[in-house]
N, CA, C and O atoms as a GROMACS GRO file, in nm:
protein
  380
    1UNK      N    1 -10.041  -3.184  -0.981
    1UNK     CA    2 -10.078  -3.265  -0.869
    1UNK      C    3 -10.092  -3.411  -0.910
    1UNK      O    4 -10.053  -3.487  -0.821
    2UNK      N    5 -10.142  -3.483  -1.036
    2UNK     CA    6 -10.117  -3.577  -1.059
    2UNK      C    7 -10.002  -3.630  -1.114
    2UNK      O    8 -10.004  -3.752  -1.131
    3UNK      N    9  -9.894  -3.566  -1.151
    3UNK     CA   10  -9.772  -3.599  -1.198
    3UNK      C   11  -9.706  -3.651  -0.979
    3UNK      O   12  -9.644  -3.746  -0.932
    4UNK      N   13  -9.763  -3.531  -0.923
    4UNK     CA   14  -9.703  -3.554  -0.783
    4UNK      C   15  -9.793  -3.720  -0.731
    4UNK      O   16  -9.740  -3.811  -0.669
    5UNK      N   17  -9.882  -3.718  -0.760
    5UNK     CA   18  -9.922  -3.829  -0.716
    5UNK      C   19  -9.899  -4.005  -0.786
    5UNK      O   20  -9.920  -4.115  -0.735
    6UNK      N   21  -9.865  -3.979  -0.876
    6UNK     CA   22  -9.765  -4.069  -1.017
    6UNK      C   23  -9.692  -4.138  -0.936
    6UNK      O   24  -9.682  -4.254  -0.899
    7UNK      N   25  -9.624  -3.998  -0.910
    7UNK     CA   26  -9.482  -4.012  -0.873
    7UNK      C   27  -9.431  -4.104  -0.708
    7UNK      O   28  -9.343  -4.188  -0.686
    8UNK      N   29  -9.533  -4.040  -0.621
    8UNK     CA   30  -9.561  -4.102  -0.506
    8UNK      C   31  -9.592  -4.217  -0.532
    8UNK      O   32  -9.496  -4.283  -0.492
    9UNK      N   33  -9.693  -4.310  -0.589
    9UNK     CA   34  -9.752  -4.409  -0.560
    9UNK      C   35  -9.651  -4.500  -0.670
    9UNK      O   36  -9.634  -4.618  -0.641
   10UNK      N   37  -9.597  -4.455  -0.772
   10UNK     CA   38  -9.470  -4.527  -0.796
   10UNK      C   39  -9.381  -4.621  -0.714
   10UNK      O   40  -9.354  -4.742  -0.707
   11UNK      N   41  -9.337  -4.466  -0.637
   11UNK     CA   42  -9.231  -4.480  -0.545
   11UNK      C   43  -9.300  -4.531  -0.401
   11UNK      O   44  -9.214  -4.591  -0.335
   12UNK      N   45  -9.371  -4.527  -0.364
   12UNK     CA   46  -9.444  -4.609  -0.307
   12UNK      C   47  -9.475  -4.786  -0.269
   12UNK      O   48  -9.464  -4.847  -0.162
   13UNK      N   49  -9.521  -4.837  -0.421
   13UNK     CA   50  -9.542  -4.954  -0.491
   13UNK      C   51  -9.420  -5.033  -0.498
   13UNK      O   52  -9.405  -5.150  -0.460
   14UNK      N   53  -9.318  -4.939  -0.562
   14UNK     CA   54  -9.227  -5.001  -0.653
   14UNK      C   55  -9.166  -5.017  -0.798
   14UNK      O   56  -9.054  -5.061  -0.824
   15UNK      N   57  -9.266  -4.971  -0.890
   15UNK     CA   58  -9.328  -5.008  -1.003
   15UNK      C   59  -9.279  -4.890  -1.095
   15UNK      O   60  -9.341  -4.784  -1.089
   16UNK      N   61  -9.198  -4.898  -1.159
   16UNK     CA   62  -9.160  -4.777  -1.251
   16UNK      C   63  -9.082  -4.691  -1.195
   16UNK      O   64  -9.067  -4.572  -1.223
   17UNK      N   65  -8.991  -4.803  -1.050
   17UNK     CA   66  -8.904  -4.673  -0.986
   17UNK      C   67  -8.791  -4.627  -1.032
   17UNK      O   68  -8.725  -4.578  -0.941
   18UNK      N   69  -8.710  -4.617  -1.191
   18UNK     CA   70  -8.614  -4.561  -1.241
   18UNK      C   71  -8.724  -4.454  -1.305
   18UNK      O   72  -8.671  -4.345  -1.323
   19UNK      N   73  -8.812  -4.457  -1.331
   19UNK     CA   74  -8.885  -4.320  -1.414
   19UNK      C   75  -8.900  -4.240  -1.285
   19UNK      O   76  -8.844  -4.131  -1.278
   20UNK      N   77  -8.976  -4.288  -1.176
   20UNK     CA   78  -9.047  -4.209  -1.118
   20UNK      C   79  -8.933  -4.149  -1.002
   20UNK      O   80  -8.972  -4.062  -0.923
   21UNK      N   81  -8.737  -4.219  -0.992
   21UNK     CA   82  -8.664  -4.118  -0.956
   21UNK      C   83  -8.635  -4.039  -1.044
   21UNK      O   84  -8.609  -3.924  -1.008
   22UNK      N   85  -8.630  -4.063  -1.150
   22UNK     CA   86  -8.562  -3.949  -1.268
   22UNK      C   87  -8.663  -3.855  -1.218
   22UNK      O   88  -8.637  -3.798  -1.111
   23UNK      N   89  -8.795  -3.823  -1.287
   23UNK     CA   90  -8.883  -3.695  -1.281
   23UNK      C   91  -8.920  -3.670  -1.160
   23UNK      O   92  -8.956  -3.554  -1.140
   24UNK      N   93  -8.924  -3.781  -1.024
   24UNK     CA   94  -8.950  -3.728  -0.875
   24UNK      C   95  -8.833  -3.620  -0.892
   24UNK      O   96  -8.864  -3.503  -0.917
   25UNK      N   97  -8.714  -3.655  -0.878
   25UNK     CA   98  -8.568  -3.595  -0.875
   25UNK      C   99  -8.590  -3.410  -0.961
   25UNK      O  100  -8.569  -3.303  -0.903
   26UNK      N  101  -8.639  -3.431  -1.120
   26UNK     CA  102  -8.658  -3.351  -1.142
   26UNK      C  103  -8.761  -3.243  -1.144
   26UNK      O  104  -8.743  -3.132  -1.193
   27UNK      N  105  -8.856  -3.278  -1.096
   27UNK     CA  106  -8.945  -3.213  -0.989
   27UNK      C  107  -8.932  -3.155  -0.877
   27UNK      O  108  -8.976  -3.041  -0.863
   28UNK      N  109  -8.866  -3.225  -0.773
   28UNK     CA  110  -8.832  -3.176  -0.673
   28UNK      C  111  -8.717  -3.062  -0.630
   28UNK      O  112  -8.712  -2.994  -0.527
   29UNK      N  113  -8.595  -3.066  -0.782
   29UNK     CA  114  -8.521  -3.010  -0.805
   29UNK      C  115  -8.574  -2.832  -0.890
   29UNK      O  116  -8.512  -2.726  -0.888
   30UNK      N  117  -8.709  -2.867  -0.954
   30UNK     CA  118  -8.752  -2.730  -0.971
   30UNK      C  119  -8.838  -2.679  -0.892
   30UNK      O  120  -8.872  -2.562  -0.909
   31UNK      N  121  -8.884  -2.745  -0.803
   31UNK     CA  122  -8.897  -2.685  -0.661
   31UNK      C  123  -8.808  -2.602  -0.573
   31UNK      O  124  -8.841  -2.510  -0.498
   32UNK      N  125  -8.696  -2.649  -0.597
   32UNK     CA  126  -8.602  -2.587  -0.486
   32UNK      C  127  -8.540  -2.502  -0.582
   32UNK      O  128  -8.420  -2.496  -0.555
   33UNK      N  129  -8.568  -2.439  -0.678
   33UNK     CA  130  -8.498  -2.311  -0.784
   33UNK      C  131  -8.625  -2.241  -0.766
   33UNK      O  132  -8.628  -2.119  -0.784
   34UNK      N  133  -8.748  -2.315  -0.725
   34UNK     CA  134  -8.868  -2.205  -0.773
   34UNK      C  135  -8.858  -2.105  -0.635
   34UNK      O  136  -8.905  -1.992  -0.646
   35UNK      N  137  -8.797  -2.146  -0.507
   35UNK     CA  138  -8.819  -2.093  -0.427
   35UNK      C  139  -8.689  -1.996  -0.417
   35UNK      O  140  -8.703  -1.910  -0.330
   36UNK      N  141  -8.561  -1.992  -0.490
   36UNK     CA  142  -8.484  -1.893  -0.552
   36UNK      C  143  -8.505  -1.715  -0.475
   36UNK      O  144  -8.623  -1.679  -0.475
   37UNK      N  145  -8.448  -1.656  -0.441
   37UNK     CA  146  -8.333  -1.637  -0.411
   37UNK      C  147  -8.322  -1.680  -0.273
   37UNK      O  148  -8.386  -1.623  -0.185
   38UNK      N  149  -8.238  -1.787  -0.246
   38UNK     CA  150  -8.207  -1.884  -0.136
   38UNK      C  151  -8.192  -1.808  -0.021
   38UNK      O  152  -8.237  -1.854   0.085
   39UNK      N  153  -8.130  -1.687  -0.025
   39UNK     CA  154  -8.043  -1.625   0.113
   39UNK      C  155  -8.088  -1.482   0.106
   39UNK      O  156  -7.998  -1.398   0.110
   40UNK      N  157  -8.219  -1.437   0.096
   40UNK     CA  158  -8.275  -1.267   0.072
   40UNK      C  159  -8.204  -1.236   0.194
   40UNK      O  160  -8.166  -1.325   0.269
   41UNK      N  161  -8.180  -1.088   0.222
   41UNK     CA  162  -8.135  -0.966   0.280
   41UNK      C  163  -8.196  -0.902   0.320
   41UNK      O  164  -8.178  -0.807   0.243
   42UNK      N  165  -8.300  -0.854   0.424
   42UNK     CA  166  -8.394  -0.745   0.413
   42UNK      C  167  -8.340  -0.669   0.523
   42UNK      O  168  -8.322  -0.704   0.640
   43UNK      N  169  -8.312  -0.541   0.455
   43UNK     CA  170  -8.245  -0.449   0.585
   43UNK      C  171  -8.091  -0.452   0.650
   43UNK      O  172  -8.051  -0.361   0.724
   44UNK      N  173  -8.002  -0.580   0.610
   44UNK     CA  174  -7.913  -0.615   0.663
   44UNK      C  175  -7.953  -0.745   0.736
   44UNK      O  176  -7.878  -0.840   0.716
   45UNK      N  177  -8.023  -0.759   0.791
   45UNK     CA  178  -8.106  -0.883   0.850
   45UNK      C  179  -8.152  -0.996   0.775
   45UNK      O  180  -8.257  -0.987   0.710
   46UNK      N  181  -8.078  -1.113   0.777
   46UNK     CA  182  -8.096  -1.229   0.723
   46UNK      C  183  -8.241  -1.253   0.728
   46UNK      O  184  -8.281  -1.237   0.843
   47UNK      N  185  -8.375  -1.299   0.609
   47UNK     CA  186  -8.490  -1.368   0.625
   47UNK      C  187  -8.493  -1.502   0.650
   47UNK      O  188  -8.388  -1.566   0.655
   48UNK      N  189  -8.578  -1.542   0.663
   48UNK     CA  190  -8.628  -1.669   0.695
   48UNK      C  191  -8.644  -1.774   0.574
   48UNK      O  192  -8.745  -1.844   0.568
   49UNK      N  193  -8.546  -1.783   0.483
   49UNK     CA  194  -8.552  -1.854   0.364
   49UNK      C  195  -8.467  -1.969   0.402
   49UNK      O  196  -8.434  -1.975   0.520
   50UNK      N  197  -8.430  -2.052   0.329
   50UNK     CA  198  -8.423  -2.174   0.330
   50UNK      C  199  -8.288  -2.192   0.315
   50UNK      O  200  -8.238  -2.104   0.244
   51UNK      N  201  -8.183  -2.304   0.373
   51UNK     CA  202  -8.058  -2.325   0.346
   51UNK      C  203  -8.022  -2.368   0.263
   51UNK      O  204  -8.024  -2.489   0.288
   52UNK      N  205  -7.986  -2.355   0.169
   52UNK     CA  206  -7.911  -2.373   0.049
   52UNK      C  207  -7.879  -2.492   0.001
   52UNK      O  208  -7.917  -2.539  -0.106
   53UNK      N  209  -7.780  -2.562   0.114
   53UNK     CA  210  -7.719  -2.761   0.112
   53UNK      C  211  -7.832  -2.818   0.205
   53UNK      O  212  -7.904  -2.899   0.148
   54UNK      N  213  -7.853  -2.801   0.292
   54UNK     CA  214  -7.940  -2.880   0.337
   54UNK      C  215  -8.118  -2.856   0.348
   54UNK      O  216  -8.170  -2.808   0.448
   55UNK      N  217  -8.178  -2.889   0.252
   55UNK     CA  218  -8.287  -2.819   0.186
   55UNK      C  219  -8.371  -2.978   0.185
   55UNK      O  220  -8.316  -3.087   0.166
   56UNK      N  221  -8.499  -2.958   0.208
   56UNK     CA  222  -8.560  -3.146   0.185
   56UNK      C  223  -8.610  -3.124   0.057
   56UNK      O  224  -8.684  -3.212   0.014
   57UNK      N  225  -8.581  -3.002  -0.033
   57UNK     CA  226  -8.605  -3.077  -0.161
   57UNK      C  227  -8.486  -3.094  -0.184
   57UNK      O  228  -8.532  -3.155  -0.281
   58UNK      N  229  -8.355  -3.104  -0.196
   58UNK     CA  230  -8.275  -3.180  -0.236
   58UNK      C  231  -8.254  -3.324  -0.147
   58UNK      O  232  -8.217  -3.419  -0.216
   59UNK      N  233  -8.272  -3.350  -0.009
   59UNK     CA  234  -8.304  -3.473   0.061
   59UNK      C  235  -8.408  -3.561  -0.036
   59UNK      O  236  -8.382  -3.675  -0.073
   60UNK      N  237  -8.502  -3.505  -0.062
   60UNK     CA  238  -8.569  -3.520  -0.155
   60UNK      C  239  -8.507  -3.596  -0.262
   60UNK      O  240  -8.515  -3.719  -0.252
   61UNK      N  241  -8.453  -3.551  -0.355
   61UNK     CA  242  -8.439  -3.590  -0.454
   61UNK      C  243  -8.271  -3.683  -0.451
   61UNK      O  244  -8.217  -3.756  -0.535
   62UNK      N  245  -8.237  -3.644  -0.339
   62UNK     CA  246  -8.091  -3.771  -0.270
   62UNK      C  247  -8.165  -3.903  -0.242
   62UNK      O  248  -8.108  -4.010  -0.261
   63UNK      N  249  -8.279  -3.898  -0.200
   63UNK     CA  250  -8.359  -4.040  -0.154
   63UNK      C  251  -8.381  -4.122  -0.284
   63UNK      O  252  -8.337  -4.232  -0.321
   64UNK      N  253  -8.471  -4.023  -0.347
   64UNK     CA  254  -8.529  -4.122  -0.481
   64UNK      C  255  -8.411  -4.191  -0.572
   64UNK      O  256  -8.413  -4.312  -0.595
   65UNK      N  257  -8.320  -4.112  -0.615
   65UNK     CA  258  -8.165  -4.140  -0.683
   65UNK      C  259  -8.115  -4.281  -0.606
   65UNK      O  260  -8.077  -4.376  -0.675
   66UNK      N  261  -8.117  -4.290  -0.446
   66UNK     CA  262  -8.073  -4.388  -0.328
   66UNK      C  263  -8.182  -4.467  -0.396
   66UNK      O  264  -8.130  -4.555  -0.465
   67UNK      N  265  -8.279  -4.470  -0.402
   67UNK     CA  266  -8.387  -4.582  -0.419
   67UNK      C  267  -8.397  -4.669  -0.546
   67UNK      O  268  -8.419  -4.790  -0.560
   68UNK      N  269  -8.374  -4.574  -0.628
   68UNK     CA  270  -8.380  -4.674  -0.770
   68UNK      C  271  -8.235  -4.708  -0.809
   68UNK      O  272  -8.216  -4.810  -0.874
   69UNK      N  273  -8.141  -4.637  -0.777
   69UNK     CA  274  -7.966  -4.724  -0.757
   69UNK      C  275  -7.959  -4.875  -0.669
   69UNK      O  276  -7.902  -4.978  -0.705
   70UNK      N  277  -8.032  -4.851  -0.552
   70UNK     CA  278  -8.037  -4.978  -0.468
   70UNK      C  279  -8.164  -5.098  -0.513
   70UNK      O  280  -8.169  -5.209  -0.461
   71UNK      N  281  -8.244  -5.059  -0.599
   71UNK     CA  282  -8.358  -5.153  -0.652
   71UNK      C  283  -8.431  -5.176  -0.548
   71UNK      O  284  -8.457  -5.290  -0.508
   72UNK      N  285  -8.485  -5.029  -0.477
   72UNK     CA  286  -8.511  -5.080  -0.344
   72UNK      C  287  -8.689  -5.141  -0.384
   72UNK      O  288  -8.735  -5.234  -0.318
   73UNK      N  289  -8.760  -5.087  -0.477
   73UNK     CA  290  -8.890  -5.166  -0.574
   73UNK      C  291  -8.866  -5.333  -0.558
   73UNK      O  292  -8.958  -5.401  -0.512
   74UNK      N  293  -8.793  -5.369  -0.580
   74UNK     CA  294  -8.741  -5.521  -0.586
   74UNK      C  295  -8.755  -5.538  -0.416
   74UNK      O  296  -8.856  -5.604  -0.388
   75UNK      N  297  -8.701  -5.507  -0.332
   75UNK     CA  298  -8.686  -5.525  -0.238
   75UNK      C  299  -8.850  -5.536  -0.118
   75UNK      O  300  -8.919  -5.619  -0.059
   76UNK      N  301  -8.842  -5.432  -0.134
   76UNK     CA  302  -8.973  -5.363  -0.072
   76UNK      C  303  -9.089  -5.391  -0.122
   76UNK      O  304  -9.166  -5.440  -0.039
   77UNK      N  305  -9.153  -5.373  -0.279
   77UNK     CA  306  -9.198  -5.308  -0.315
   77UNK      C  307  -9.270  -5.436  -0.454
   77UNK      O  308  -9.264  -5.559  -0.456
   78UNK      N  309  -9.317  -5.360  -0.531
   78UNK     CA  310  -9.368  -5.469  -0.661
   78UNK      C  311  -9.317  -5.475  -0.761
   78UNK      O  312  -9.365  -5.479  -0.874
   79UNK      N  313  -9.155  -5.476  -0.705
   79UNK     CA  314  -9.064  -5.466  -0.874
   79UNK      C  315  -9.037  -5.577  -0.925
   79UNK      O  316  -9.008  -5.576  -1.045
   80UNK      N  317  -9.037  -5.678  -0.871
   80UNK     CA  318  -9.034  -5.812  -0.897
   80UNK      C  319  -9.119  -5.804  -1.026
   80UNK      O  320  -9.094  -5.800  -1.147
   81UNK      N  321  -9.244  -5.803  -0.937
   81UNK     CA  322  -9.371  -5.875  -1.080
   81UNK      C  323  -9.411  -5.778  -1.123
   81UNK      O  324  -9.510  -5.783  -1.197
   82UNK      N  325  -9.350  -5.658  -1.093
   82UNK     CA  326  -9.375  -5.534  -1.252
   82UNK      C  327  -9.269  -5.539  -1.333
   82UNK      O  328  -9.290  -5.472  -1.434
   83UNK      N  329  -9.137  -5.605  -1.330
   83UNK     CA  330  -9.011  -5.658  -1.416
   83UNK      C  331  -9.112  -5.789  -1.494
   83UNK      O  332  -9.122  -5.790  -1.617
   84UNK      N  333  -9.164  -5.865  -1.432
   84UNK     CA  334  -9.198  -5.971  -1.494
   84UNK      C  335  -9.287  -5.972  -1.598
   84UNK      O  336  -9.312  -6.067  -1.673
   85UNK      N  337  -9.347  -5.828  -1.600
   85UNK     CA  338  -9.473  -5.841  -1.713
   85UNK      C  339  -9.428  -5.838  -1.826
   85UNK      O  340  -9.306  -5.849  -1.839
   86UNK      N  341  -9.498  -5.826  -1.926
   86UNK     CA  342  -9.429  -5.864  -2.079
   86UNK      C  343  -9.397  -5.731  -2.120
   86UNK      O  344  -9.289  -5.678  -2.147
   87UNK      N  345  -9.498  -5.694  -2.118
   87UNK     CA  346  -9.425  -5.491  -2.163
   87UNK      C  347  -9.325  -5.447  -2.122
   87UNK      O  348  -9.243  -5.410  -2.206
   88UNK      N  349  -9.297  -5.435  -1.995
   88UNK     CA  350  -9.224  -5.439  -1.934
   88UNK      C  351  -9.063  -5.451  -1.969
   88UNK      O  352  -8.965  -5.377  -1.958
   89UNK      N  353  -9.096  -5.617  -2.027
   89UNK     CA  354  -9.003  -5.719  -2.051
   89UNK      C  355  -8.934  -5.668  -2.202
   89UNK      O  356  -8.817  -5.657  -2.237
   90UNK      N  357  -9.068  -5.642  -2.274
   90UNK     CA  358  -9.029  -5.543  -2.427
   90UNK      C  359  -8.976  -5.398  -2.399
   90UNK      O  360  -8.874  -5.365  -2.460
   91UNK      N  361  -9.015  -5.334  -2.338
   91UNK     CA  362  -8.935  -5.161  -2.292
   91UNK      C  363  -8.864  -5.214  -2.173
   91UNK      O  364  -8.934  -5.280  -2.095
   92UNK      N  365  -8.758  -5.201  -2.150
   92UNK     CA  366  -8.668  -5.228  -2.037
   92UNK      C  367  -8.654  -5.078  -1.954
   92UNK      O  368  -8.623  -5.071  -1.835
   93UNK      N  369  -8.682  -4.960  -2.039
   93UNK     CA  370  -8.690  -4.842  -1.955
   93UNK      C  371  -8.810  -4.815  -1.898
   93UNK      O  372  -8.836  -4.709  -1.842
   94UNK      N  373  -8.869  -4.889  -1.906
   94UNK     CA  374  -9.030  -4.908  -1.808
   94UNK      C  375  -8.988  -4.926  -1.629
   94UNK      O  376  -9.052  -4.897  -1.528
   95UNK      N  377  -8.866  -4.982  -1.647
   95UNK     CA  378  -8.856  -5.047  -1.501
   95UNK      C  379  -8.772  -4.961  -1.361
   95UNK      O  380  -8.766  -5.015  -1.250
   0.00000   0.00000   0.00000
């Protein structure tokens, strides 16, 4: 729950949004395996499980990928003056 909340207020802010799509992305992506087997059978009768391509944990994890490709932190957000700090400025994969 705090990795989920990291991750949110990251992506949120702005601030660490190439980390926080990578592990949002891969988070959200073992979400949608944890809920596995996609298409159960019971009886002959399709259940109530989840579609396969269009799933919001993969919307999910199509957004965050969209977000830190477009620098949308810069845009929106506090990527500006979280690029500008010095640490930052020394780890370039901070950003």
């Amino acid at each position: 729950m705090v990795g989920l909340l990291a991750i949110g207020l990251a992506l949120i802010l702005g601030i660490g949004l190439r980390i926080a799509a990578v592990t949002g992305t891969l988070l959200v992506v073992a979400m949608w395996f944890a809920s596995w087997p996609l298409a159960k059978v019971a009886g002959g009768q399709p259940t109530g499980s989840t579609n396969p391509i269009v799933d919001d944990h993969l919307l999910f994890a199509v957004t965050f990928i969209v977000f830190a490709i477009g620098n949308a932190g810069n845009t929106w957000g506090l990527g500006r003056w979280w690029a500008s700090l010095p640490l930052v400025r020394c780890n370039p994969w901070l950003r």
